[in-house]
C-alpha positions in Angstrom: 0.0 0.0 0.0 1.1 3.4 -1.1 0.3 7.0 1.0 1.1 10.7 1.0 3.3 11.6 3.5 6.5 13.4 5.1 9.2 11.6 5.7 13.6 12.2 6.4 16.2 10.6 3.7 20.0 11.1 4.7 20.5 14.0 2.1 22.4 17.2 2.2 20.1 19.7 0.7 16.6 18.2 1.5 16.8 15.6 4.2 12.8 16.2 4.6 10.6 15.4 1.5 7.0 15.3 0.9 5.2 12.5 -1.6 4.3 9.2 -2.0 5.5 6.7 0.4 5.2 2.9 0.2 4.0 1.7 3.7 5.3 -1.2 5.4 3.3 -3.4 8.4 6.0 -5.6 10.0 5.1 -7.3 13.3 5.9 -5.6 16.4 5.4 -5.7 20.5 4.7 -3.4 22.6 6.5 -5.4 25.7 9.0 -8.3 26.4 6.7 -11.3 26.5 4.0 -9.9 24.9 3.0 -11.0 21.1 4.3 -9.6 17.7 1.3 -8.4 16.1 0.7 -6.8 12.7 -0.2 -3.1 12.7 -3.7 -2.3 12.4 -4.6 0.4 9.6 -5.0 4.3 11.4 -5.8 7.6 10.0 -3.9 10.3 11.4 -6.1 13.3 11.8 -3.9 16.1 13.9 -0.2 16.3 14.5 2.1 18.1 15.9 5.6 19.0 15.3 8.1 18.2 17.5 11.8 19.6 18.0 12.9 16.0 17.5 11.8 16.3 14.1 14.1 19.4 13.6 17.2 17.2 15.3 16.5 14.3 12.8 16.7 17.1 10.2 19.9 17.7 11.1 20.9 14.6 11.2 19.5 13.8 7.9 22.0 16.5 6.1 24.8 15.4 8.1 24.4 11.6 6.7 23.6 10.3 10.2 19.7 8.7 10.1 20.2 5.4 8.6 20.2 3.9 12.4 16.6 5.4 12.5 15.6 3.9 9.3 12.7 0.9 9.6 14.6 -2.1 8.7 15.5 -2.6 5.1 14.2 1.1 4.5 15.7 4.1 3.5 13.5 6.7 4.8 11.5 7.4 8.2 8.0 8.8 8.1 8.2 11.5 10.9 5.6 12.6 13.4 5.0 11.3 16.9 2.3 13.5 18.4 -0.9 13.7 17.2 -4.5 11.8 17.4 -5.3 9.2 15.3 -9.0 7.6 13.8 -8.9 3.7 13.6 -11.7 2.9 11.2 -11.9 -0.4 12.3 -12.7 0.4 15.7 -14.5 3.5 15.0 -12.8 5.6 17.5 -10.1 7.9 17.9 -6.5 7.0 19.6 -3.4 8.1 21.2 -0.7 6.3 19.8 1.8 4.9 22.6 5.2 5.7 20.7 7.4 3.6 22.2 7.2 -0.1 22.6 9.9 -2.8 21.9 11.8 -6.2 23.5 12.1 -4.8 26.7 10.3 -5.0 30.1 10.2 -1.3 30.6 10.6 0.5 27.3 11.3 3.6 29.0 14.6 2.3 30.5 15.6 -0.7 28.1 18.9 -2.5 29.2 21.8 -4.0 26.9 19.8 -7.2 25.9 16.6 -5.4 25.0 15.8 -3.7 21.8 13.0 -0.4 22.0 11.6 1.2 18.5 9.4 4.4 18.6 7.1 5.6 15.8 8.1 8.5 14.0 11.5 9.2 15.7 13.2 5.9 15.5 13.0 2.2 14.0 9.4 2.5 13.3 7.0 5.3 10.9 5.1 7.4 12.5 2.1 10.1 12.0 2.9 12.1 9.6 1.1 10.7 6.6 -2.2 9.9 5.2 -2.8 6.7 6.7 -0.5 4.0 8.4 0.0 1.1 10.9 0.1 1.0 14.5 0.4 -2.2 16.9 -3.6 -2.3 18.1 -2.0 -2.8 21.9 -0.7 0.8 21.3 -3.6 2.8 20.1 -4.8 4.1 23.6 -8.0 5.2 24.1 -9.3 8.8 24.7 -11.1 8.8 28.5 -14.6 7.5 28.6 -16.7 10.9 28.1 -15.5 11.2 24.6 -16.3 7.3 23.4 -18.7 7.3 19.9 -17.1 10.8 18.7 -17.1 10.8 15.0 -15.7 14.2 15.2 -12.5 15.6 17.2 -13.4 19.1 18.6 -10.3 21.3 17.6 -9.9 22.7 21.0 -9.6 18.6 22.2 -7.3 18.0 19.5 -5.0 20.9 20.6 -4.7 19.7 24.2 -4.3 15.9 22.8 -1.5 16.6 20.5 0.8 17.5 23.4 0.5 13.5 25.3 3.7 12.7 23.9 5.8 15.2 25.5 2.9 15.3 28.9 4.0 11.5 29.1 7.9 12.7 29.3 7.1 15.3 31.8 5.2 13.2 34.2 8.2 10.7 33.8 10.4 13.2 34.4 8.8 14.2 37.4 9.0 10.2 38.9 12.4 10.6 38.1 13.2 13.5 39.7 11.7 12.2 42.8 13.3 9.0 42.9 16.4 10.3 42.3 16.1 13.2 44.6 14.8 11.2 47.8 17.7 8.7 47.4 20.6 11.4 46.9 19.4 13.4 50.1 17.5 11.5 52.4 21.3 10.8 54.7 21.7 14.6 55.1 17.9 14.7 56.3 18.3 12.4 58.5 21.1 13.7 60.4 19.9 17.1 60.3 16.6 16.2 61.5 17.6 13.1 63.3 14.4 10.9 62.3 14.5 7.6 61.0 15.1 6.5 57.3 11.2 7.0 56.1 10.4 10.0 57.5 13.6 11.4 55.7 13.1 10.3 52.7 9.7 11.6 52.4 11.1 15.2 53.5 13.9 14.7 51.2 11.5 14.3 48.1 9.6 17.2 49.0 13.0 19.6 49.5 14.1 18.3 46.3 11.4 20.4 44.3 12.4 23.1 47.0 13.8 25.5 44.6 13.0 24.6 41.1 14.8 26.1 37.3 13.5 25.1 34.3 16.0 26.7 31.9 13.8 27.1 28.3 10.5 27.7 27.3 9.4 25.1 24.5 6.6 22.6 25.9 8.4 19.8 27.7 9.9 22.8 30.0 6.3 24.1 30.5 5.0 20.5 31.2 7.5 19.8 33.6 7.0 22.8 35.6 3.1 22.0 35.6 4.0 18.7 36.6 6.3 19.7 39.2 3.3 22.3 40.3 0.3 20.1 40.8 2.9 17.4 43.0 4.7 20.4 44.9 2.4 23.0 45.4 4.9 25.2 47.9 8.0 24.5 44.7 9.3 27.8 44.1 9.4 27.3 40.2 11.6 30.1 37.6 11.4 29.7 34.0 14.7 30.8 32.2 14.1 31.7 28.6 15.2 34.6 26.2 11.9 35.1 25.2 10.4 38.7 26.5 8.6 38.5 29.9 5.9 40.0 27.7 5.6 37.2 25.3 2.6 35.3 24.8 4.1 32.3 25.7 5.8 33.8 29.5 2.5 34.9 30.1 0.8 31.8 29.5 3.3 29.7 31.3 3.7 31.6 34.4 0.3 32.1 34.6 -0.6 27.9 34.4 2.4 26.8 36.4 2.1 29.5 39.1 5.8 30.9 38.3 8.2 33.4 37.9 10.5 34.2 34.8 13.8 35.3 34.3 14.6 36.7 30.9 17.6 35.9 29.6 18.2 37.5 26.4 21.6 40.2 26.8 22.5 38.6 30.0 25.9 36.6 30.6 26.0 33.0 31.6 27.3 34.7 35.2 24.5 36.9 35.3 22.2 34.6 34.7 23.4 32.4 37.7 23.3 35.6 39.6 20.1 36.4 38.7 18.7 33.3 39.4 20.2 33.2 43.0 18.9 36.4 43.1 15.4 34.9 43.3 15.4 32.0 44.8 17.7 33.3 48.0 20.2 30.8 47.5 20.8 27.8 44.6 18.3 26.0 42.5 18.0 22.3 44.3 16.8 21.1 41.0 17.8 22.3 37.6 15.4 21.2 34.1 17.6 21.5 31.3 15.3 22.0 28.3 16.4 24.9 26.0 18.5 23.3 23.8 21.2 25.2 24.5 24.8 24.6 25.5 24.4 27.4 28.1 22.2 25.3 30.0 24.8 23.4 31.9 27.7 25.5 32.2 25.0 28.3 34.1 24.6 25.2 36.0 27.8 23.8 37.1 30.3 26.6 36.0 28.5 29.3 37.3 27.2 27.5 40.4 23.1 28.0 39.7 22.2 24.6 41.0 23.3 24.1 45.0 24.9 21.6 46.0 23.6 17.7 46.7 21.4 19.3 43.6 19.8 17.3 40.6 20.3 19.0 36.9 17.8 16.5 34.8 19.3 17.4 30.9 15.9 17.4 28.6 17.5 18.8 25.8 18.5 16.8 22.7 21.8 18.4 21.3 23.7 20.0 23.4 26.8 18.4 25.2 26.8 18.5 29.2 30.0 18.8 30.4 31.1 19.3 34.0 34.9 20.5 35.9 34.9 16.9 38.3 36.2 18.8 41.2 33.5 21.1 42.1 31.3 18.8 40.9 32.3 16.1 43.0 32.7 18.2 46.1 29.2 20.0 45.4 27.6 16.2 45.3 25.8 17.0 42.0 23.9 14.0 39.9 22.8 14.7 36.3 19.6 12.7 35.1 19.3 12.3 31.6 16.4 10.2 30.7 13.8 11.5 27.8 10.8 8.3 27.9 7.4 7.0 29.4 5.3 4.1 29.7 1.8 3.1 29.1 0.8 4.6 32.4 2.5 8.1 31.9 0.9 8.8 28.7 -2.7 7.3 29.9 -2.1 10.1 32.8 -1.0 12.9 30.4 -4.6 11.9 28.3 -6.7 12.2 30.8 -4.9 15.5 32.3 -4.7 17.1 29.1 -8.4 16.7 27.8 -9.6 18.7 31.1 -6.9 21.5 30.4 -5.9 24.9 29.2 -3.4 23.4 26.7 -4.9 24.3 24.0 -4.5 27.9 24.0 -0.9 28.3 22.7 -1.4 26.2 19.5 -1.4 27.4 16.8 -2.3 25.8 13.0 -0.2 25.8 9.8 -2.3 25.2 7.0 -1.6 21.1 5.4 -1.1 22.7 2.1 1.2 25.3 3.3 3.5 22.7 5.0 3.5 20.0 2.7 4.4 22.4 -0.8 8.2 22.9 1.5 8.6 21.4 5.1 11.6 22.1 5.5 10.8 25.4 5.3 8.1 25.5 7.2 10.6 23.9 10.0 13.5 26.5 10.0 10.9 29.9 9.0 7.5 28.9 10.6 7.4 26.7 13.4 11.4 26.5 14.6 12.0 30.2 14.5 12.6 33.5 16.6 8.9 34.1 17.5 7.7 30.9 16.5 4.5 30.0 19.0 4.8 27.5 22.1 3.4 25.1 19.9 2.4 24.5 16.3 0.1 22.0 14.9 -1.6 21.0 11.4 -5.3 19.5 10.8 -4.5 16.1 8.8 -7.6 14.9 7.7 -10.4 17.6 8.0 -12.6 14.8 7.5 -12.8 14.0 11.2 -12.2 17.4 12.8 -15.2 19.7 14.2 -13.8 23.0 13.8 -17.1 24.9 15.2 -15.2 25.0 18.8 -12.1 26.7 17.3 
């Protein structure tokens, strides 16, 4: 079977085409010890672009993607976030991205294999139609079964369970990680026993909270963080204008402050963010992209110490001076997944949310005639909104609620 679709090609001057694409429908799992199945035929209806995508570009033009590549293909059909309609079902679903030979695809270890649509072994949404493991097409929550028709304003809020899924993961992580690196101190400063530390320790983890850029896994974090932690002192570090749409809208969800960094030094930055908080960040949320991220961190001494910097960011290299980092008893997470659960969580929280507000729509047309374009002048760009999105198949959305 043949569709119409976007997809990356390891090529210099246009790593990102748009055409006709033959699909394939090998068998795949969704979990160590579960069975291969064949993909079941989907409809995507509303994506959403992802800076992944803009990273795989890259890596397209550098020669780099055949890794990504479905086996014995040549090409990847991008697109991970987005809501799909399964004709045989008649119902619309969430497509779990990642699956694979592994007990836990969101930490796989050196026996086990992981593929995710759209980013990496495996096509993904970005196309006219294609297949998805059935165990993976996750349902939208109960109020919305026999829709024939996606309100827009749902759609919005759905297209973001992909990187909602991270967030919450993130979160977990940051807790676990948290609680185990500083329950000892609490308990000798407190001098309780091992539980009652460990439950203070999670809770002074969030204490003091950066999340250094402003794309949506750093706003979903923060919300994240907000709804667990509701005394977190949270900043947002971005070099957007504290008067931009998108400042606005995030302080104003997550409860926040924000620290413009646009004409400001790596060391005032630091200073500034010190500044706020009274002291160090106890937990620093790398998500800007940007090499500055750790070296306001580490070099400059932003995060505290006994701190937790969790790098979001694909890209950029994290690099650390091991004395002061030893001494300051820092530990760097780096872990961008989610399971089943997580993205069943970010479903339901996202269809009772505000999240649709900072979407905005690039017309199919528009995208499709150059989308590499579209990527580096449109949707990547200085002033580009929080989030951009693109109606698929006007067939199933119900644009009345726009």
């Amino acid at each position: 079977m043949t569709t119409n679709g976007t997809y990356f090609v390891n090529d210099k001057d246009r790593p990102l085409r748009y055409g006709e694409i033959n699909l394939i429908n090998p068998p795949r799992r969704r979990l160590r010890g579960e069975p291969e199945k064949k993909g079941v035929l989907a409809l995507p209806v509303f994506c959403g672009f992802c800076g992944t995508d803009m990273e795989l570009m890259r890596m397209g033009r550098r020669g780099e993607l055949s890794p990504k590549f479905p086996a014995g293909e040549q090409r990847l059909i991008n697109g991970h976030e987005g809501v799909v309609w399964v004709p045989s079902e008649n119902r619309f679903a969430i497509v779990l991205i990642r699956g694979g030979d592994s007990c836990d695809p969101s930490r796989f270890t050196e026996d086990e294999t992981y593929f995710e649509y759209g980013c990496d072994g495996a096509d993904g949404l970005f196309a006219d139609r294609n297949y998805f493991n059935p165990d993976m097409l996750l349902r939208l929550p109960p109020r919305y079964d026999g829709l024939t028709k996606l309100p827009l304003k749902l759609a919005k809020r759905l297209v973001f369970c992909d990187p909602y899924a991270c967030a919450v993961f993130q979160r977990e992580r940051m807790e676990d990680i948290g609680e185990a690196q500083n329950f000892r101190v609490v308990m000798a400063r407190e001098g309780c026993d091992e539980a009652r530390a460990r439950s203070i320790a999670k809770e002074e983890t969030f204490r003091r909270v950066v999340v250094y850029g402003l794309g949506t896994t750093g706003l979903f974090i923060g919300d994240q963080i907000r709804r667990h932690y509701p005394g977190a002192d949270i900043l947002f570090v971005a070099r957007s204008e504290a008067s931009s749409d998108k400042a606005r809208f995030a302080c104003e969800v997550v409860n926040a402050a924000y620290l413009c960094a646009a004409g400001l030094t790596e060391a005032q930055i630091a200073d500034a963010v010190r500044a706020h908080f009274g002291g160090a960040a106890t937990v620093f949320v790398g998500t800007s992209g940007s090499e500055a991220e750790h070296r306001v961190a580490f070099k400059e001494k932003a995060l505290g110490p006994n701190g937790v910097y969790d790098s979001f960011s694909l890209g950029p290299q994290v690099t650390f001076d091991t004395m002061p980092f030893g001494f300051w008893n820092h530990v760097i997470l780096s872990s961008i997944n989610f399971t089943r659960a997580h993205m069943e969580e970010a479903i339901a929280i996202l269809s009772e949310s505000r999240f649709d507000e900072p979407v905005r729509l690039i017309d199919r047309e528009e995208f499709t005639a150059d989308p590499i374009g579209a990527y580096e002048n449109k949707i990547y760009c200085k002033g580009a909104p929080l989030k951009t999105a693109v109606i698929w198949n006007r067939e199933y959305i119900d644009t009345e609620d726009a």
